[in-house]
C-alpha positions in Angstrom: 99.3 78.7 109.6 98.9 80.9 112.3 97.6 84.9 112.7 97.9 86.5 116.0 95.6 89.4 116.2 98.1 91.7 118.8 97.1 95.2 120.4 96.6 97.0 123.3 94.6 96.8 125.6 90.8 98.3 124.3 92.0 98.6 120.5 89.3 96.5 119.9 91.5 93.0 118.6 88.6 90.7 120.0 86.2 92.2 118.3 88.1 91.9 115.4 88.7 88.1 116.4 85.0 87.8 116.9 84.5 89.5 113.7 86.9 87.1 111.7 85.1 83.5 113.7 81.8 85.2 113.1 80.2 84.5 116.2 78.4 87.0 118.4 80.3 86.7 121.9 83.0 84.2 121.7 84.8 83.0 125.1 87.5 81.0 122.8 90.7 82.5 121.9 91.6 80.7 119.2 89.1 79.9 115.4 89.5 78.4 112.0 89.4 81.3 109.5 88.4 80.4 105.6 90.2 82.2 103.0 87.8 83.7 100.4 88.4 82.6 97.3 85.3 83.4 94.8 87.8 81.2 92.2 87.0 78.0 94.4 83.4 78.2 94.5 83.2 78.6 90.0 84.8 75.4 90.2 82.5 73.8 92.3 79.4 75.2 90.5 81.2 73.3 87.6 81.9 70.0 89.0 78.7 70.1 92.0 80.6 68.2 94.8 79.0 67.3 98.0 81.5 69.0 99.6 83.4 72.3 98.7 86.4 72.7 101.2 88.3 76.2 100.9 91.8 76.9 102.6 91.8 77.9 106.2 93.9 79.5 108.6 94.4 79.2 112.2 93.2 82.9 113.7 94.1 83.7 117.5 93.4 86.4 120.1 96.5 87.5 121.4 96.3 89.0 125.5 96.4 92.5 125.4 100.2 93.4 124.4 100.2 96.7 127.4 99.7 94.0 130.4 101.2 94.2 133.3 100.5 91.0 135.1 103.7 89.0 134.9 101.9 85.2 134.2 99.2 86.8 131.1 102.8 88.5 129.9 104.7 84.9 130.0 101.5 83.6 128.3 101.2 86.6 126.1 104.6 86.2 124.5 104.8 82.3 124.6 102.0 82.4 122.9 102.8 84.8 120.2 106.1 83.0 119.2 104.1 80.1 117.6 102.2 82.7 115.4 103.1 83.0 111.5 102.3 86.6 111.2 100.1 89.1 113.3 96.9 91.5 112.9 98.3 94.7 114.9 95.3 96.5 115.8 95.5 100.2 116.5 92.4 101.4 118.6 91.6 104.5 116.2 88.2 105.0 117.5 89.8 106.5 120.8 92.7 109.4 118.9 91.4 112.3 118.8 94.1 113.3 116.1 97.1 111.5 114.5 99.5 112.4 117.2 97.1 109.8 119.6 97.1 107.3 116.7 101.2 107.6 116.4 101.3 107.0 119.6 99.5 103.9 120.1 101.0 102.4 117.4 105.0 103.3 118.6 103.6 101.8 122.2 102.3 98.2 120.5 105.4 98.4 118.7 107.7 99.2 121.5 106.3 96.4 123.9 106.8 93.8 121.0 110.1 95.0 120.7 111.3 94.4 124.0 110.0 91.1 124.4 113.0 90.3 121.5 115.8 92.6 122.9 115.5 90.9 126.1 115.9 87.3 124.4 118.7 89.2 122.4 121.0 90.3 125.1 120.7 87.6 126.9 121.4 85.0 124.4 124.4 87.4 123.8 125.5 87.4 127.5 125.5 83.3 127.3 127.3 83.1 123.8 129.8 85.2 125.2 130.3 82.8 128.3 130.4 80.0 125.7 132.6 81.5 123.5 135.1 81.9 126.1 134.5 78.1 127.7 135.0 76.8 124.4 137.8 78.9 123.0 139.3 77.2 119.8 136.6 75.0 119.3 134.0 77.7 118.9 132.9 77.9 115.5 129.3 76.9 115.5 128.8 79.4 118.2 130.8 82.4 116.5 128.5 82.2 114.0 125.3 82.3 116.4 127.4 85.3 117.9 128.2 87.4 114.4 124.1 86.9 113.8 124.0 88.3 117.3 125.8 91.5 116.8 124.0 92.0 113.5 120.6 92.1 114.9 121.3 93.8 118.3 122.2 96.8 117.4 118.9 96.8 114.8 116.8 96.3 117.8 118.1 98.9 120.3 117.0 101.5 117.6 114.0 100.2 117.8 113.5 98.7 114.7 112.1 95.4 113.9 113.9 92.5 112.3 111.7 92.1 109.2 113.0 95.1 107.9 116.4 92.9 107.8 117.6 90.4 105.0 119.2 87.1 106.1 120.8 84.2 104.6 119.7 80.3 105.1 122.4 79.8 107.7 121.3 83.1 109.6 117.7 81.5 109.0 118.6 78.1 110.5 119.6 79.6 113.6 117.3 81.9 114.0 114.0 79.6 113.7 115.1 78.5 117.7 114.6 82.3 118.6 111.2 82.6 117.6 111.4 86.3 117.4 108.3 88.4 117.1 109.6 91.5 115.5 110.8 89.4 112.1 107.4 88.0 111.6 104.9 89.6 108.8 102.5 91.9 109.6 99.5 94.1 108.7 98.4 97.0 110.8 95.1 97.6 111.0 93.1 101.1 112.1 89.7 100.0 114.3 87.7 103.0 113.2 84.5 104.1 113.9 81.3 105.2 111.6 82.1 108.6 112.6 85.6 108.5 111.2 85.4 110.6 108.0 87.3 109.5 104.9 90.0 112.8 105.2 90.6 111.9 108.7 91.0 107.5 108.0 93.3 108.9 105.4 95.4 111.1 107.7 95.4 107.8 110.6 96.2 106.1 107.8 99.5 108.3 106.4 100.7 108.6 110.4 100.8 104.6 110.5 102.6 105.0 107.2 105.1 107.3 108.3 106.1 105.7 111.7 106.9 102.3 109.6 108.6 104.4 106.9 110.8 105.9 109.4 111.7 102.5 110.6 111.9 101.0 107.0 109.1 99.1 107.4 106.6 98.8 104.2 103.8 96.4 106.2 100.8 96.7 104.7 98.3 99.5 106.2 94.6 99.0 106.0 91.8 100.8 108.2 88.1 99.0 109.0 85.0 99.5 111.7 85.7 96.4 113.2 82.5 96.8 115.1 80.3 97.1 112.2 82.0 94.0 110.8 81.1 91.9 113.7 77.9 93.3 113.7 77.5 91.7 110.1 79.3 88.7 110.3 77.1 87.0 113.1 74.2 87.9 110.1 73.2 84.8 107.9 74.6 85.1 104.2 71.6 86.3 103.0 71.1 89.2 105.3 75.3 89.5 105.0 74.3 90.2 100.9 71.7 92.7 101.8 73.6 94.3 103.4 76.5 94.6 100.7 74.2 95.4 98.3 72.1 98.2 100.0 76.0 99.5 100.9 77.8 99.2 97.6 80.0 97.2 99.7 82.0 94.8 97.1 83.8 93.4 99.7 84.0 93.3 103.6 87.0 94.5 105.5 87.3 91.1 106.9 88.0 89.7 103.6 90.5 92.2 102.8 92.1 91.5 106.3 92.1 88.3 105.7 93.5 87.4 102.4 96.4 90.7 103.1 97.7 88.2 105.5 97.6 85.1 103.6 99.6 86.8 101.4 102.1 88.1 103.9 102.6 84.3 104.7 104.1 83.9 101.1 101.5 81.4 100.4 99.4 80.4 97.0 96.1 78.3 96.8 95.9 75.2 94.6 92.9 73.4 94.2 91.8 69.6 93.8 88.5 68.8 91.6 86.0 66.3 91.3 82.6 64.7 91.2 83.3 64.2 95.0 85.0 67.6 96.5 86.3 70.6 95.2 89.2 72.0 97.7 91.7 74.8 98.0 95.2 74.2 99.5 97.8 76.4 101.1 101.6 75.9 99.9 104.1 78.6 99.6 105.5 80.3 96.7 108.4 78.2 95.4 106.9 75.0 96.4 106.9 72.4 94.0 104.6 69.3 92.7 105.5 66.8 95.1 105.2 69.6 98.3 101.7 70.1 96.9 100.9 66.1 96.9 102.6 66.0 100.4 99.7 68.7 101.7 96.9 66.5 100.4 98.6 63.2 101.3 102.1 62.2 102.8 101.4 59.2 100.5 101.1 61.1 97.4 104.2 62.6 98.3 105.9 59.6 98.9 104.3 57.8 95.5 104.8 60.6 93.4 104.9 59.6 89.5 103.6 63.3 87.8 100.8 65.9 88.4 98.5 66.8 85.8 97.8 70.5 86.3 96.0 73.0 84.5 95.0 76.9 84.8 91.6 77.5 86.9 90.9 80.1 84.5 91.6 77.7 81.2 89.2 75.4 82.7 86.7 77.8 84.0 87.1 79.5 80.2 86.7 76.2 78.2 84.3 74.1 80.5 86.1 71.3 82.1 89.2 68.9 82.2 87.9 66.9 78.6 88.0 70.3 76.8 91.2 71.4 78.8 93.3 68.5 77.8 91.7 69.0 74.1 92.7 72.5 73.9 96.3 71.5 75.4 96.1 73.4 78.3 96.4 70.3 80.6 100.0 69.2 81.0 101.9 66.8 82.8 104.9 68.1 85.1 107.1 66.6 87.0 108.6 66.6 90.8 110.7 69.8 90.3 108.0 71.8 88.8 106.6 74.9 90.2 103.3 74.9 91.7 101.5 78.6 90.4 98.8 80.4 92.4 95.5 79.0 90.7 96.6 75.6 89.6 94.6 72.9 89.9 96.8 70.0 90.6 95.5 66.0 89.8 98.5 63.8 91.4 99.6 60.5 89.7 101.2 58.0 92.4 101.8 54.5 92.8 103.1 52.9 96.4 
């Protein structure tokens, strides 16, 4: 999974980036992100693995969205089509009010947006050519058109597709578009140390109003990004210093973070043992044998049954002996839900 970090320009997105990767000046673009997960690292206090592996995500520094050069705007948008969901960074440091801070973010949102109208009308002027070429035999590509009309008029009011519902046939078609304005997101305020807590609020609220206006209900969250750069190139001991000096529970990275896992619809499962504890990334709805498939293809393809029990029944009783005493470990078969939390142990034979 993939999480384009997206602003303009000086809204401070790389530092974000940097903050996220955790290293001091970074010239790459693109990091592996863990996802905290304090459940993962109970279980491998329990079981002591060599290795504890948690679940990851794919975190990229997106060109400044404002650009004008035409190649970094090709780049910039091709680019942003293969991301899952995006980090849209609003440079609150700079607004000197909430006028400034509605304003940037109706800007990022604006440029966005016209990246996906111009596909849009285009792809309508060429289905319209088609349409008439083809004449009776044209119903694969009145469909494409009636999706067409649906979503055109959404975007020349400015508003963003994820706002919209569609169908699996609408979905299908849709996946060759790669559209940026249907994708999750999570807006995020770079503040600075002098940002008091009435004025975050009010940022906050104006951010909150432009999407409401639009019906959009992305998540709204506002962080120092430079402070958490500062800390994240500290070592974990310093990091927990820190915290604790603070009465910081939690850094805004986290947050960030684990907001946009779950804008990505996905849960965590986890695999234990004397050899590795590890968390994996499914989605919601997935079942047993999608789970096997992201350990192994093979375990996919072999699948017999999973034996899966609750991380917090076997963090609560002690192990997988006293889980399977107290019944809480159960077999389940291919069309059984995966939950957030499970711990998954695949039977397969091939």
């Amino acid at each position: 999974m993939k999480i384009g970090i997206a602003g303009l320009s000086g809204a401070g997105k790389t530092l974000l980036f940097n903050a996220f990767i955790g290293e001091e000046e970074s010239r790459q673009t693109s990091g592996i992100v863990q996802v905290p997960d304090e459940r993962l690292f109970k279980l491998s206090a329990m079981f002591n693995p060599p290795s504890t592996v948690p679940a990851t995500v794919i975190c990229e520094d997106c060109l400044p969205v404002d650009t004008k050069v035409k190649q970094d705007r090709i780049k910039l948008f091709d680019g942003m089509k293969t991301m899952d969901a995006f980090v849209m960074t609003i440079g609150a440091y700079r607004c000197f009010d909430k006028d400034a801070v509605k304003a940037e973010v109706e800007k990022l949102r604006f440029e966005i947006l016209m990246n996906d109208l111009d596909f849009v009308t285009k792809r309508v002027e060429r289905i319209e050519r088609e349409l008439r070429a083809l004449g009776k035999n044209a119903a694969e590509k009145e469909k494409e058109a009636h999706l067409l009309q649906k979503i055109q008029p959404v975007l020349e009011a400015e508003k963003y597709l994820n706002t919209l519902e569609f169908d699996e046939q609408e979905l299908k078609i849709m996946a060759n578009y790669n559209l940026l304005t249907v994708k999750p997101m999570l807006y995020v305020l770079n503040i600075t140390e002098n940002t008091d807590e009435q004025q975050k609020n009010d940022f906050i609220a104006t951010v909150r109003e432009v999407l409401s206006k639009n019906n959009d209900s992305s998540p709204v969250i506002a962080i120092n990004a430079k402070l958490e750069w500062e800390v994240s190139i500290l070592d974990e001991e310093e990091i927990n210093m820190f915290m604790e000096e603070y009465g910081i529970k939690e850094l805004a990275k986290n947050r960030i973070i684990n907001e946009a896992f779950s804008l990505l619809n996905l849960l965590t499962f986890f695999t234990v043992g004397e050899d590795e504890c590890r968390a994996w990334n499914i989605r919601h709805g997935d079942t047993a044998v999608d789970a096997a498939g992201a350990i192994h293809s093979d375990l996919a393809r072999g699948f017999i049954r999973a034996e899966v029990v609750d991380c917090r029944d076997l963090m609560e009783l002690g192990g997988l002996n006293e889980a399977k005493k107290a019944g809480k470990l159960r077999l389940e078969g291919k069309t059984y839900k995966v939950k957030d939390g499970d711990i998954v142990h695949i039977m397969y034979n091939i």
